[in-house]
Structure formats: C-alpha cells, structure tokens
Z-matrix of the N, CA and C atoms (Angstrom, degrees):
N
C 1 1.446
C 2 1.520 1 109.20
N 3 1.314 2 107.93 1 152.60
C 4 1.839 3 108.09 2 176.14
C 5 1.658 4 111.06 3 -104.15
N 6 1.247 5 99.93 4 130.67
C 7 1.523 6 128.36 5 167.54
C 8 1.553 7 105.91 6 -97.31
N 9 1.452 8 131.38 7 142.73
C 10 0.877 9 178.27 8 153.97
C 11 1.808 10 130.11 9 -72.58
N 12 1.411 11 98.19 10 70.57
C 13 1.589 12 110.02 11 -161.67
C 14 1.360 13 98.31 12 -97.24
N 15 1.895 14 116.25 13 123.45
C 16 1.730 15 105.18 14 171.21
C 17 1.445 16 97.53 15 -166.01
N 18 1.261 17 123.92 16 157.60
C 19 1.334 18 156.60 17 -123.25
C 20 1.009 19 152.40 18 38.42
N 21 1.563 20 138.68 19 -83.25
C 22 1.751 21 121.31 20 163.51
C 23 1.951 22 100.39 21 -106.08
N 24 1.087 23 88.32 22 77.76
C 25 1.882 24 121.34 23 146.97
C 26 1.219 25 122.51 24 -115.58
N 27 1.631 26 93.05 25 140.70
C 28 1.593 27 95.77 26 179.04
C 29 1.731 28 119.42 27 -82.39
N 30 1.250 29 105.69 28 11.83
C 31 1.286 30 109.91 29 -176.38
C 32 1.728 31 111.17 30 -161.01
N 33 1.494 32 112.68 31 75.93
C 34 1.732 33 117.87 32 -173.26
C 35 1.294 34 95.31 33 -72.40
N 36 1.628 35 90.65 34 167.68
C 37 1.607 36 98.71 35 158.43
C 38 1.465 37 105.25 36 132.45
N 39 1.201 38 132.12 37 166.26
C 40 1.388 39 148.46 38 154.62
C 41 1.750 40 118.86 39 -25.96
N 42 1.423 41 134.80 40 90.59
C 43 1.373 42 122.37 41 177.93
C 44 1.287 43 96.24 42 -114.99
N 45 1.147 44 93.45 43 140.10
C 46 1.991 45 126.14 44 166.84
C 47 1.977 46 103.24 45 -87.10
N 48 1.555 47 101.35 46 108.35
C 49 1.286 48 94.96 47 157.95
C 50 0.955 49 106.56 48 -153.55
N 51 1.613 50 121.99 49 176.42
C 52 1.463 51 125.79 50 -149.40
C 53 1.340 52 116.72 51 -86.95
N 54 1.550 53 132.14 52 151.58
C 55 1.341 54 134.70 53 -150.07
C 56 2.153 55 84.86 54 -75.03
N 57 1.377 56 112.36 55 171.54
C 58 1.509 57 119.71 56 -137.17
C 59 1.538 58 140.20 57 15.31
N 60 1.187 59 94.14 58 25.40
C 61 1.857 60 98.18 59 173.47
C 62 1.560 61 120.00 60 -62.95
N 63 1.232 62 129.12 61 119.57
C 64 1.315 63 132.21 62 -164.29
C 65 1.522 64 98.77 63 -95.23
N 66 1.527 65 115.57 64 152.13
C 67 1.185 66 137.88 65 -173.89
C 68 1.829 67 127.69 66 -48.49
N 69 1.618 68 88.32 67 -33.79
C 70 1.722 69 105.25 68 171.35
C 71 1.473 70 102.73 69 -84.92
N 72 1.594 71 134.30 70 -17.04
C 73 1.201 72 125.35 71 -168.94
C 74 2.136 73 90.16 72 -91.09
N 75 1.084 74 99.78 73 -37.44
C 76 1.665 75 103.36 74 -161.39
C 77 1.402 76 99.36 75 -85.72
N 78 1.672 77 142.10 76 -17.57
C 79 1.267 78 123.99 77 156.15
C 80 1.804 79 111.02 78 -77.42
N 81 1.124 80 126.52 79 -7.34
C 82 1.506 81 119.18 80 -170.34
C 83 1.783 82 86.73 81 -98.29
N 84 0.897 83 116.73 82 17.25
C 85 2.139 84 106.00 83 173.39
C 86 1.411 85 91.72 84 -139.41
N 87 1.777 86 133.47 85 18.75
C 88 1.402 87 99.14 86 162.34
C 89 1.715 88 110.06 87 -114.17
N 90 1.241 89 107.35 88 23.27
C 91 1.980 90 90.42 89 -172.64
C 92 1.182 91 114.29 90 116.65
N 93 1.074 92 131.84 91 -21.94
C 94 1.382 93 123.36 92 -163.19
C 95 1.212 94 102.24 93 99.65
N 96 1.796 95 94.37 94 -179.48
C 97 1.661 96 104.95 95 139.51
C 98 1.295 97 116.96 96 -150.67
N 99 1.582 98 113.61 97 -171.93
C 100 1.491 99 120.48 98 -150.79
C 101 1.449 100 111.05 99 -77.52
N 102 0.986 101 120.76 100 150.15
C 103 1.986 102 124.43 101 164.82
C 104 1.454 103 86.54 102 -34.77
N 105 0.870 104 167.85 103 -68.42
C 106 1.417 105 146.51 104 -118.03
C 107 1.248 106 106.16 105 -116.17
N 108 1.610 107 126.89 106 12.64
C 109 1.143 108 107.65 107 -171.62
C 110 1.570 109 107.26 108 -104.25
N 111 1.680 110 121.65 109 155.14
C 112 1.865 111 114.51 110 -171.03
C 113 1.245 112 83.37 111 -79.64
N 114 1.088 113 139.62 112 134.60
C 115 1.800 114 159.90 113 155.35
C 116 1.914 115 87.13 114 -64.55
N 117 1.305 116 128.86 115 -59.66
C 118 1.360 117 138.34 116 -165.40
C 119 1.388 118 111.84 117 -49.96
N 120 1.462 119 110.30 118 -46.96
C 121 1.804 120 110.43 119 -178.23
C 122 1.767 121 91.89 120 -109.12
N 123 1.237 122 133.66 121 99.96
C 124 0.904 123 129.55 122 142.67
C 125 1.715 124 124.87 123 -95.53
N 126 1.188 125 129.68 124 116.05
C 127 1.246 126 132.94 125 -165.88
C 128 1.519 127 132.06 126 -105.28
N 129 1.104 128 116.40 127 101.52
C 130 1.636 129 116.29 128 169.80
C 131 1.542 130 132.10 129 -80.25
N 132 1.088 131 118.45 130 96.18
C 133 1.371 132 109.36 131 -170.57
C 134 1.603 133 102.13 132 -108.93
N 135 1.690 134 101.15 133 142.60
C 136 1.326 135 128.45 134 -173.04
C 137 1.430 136 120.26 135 -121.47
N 138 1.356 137 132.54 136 110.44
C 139 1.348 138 131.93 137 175.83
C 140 1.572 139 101.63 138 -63.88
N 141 1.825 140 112.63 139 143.36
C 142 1.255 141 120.23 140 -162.10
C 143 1.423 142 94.84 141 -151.85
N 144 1.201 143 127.32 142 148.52
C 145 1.788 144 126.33 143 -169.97
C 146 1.947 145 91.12 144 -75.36
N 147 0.738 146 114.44 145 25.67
C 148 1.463 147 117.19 146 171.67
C 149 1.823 148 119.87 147 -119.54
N 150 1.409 149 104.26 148 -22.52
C 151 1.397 150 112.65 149 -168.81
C 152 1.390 151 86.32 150 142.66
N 153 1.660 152 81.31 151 -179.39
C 154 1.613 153 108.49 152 165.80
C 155 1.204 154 107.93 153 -72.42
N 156 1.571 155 126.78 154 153.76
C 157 1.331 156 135.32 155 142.06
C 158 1.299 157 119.02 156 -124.90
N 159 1.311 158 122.06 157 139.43
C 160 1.815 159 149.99 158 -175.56
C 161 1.449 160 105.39 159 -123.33
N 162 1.723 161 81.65 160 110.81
C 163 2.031 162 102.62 161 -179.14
C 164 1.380 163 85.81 162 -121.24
N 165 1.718 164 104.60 163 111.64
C 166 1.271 165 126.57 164 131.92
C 167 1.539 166 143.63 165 -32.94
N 168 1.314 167 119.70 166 111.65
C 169 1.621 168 113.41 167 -168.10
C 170 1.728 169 104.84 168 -124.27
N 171 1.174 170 119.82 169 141.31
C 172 1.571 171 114.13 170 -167.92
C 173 1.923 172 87.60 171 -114.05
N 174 1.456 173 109.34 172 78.67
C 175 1.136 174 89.62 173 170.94
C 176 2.025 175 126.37 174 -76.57
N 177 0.796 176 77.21 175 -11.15
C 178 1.764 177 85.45 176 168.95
C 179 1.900 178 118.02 177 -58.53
N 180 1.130 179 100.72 178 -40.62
C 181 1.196 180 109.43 179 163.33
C 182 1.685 181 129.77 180 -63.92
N 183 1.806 182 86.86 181 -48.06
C 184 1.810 183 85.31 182 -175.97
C 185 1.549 184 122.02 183 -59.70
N 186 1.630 185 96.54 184 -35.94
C 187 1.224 186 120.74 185 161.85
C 188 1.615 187 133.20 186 -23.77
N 189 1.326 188 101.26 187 -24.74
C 190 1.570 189 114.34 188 -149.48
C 191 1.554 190 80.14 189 -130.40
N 192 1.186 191 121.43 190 -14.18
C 193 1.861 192 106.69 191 -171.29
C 194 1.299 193 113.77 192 137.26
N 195 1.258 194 111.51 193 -32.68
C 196 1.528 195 111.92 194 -175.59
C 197 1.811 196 127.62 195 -30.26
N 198 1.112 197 103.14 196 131.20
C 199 1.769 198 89.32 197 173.63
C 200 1.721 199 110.80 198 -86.22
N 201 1.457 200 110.22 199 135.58
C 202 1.143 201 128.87 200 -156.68
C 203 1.709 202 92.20 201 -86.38
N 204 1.706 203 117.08 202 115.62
C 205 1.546 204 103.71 203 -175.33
C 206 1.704 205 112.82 204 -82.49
N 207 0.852 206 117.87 205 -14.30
C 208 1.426 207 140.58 206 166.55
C 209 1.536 208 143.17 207 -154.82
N 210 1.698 209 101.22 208 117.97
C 211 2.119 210 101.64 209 -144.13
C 212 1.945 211 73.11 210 -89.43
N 213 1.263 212 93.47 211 122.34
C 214 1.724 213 114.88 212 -173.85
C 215 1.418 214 90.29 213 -72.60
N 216 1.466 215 119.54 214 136.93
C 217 1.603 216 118.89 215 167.62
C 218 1.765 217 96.57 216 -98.82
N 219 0.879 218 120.59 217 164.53
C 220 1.559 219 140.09 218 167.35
C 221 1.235 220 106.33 219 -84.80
N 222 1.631 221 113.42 220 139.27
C 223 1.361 222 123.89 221 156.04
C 224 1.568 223 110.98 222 -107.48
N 225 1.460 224 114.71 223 162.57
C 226 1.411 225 99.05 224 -174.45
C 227 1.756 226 88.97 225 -80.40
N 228 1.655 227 102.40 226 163.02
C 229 1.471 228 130.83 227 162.93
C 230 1.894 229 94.92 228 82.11
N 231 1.493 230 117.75 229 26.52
C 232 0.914 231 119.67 230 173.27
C 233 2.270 232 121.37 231 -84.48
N 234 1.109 233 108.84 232 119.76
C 235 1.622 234 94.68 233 -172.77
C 236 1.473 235 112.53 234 -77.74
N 237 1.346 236 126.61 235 131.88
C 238 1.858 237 98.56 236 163.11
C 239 1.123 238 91.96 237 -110.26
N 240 1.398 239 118.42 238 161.77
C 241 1.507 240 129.91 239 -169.98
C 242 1.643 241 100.81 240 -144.38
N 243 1.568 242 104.30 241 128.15
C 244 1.564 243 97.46 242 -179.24
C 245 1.967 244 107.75 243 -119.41
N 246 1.355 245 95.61 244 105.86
C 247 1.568 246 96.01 245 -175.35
C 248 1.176 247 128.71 246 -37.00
N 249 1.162 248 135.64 247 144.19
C 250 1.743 249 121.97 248 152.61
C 251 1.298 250 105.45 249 -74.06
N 252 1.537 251 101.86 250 130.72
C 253 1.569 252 112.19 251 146.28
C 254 1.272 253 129.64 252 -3.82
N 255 1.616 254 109.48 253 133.41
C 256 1.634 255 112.01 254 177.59
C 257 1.671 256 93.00 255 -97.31
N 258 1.176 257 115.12 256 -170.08
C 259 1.551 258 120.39 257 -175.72
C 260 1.591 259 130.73 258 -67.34
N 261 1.515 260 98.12 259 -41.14
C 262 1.378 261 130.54 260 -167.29
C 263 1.967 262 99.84 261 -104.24
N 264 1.329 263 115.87 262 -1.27
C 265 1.565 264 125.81 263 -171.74
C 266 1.743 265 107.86 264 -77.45
C-alpha cells in the first residue's frame, strides 16, 4: 500500500509498505527528520467516507518513554505530515 511522507523529512515522498505496518514501524524506515521538524505534532491524516481525519502523534514523547495509547496501523493512501517548528517549539 502507499503512504504519503511530507514536510521536515529527510526523505518525502511516496512509500510502499506492507498492509498492517504501524506508524512507529513506518517512521523508523523513512530517514528521519529535519532539525526543524515538531517531533510533538506529528500528523496522519486519512480520508474516511465521513471527511478527513487528523491523528495527532507526540513522537517526542514516545521517544523519551512515553506509553504509546494507541500503535496507529496505516491504511493505504494515508498522508503523515511532519510540521516545522514554531519559534518557541
């Protein structure tokens, strides 16, 4: 299925990965990302016969230990988007 990688990553673009791949498995195979990116609001948004929906991920936290309250699986045609930094972030 295709995922949808874009903003401060070191490597955007279109990834092919396998149907139940979870979100901590599919950011640890794209690169990282850039000094500028908020680790805190990382965002997956998913088209749904309802609208869009945008699930928030604080990877900055998990990072450090956090318990993950839900390991997000991927759907295909899903975007994650990793913000740049606000000023004070």
């Amino acid at each position: 299925m295709s995922i949808f990688l874009l903003g401060e990553v070191n490597s955007p673009g279109t990834k092919e990965v396998e149907h139940g791949t979870r979100i901590l498995q599919f950011l640890a195979e794209t690169g990282g990302f850039t000094k500028f990116a908020a680790t805190k609001r990382v965002q997956i948004r998913r088209h749904t016969r309802s609208g869009e929906r945008v699930i928030t991920l604080n990877y900055h936290a998990l990072s450090r230990g956090a318990r993950m309250q839900n390991d997000i699986v991927l759907h295909d045609g899903d975007v994650v988007l990793m913000p740049e930094r606000r000023l004070f972030e």
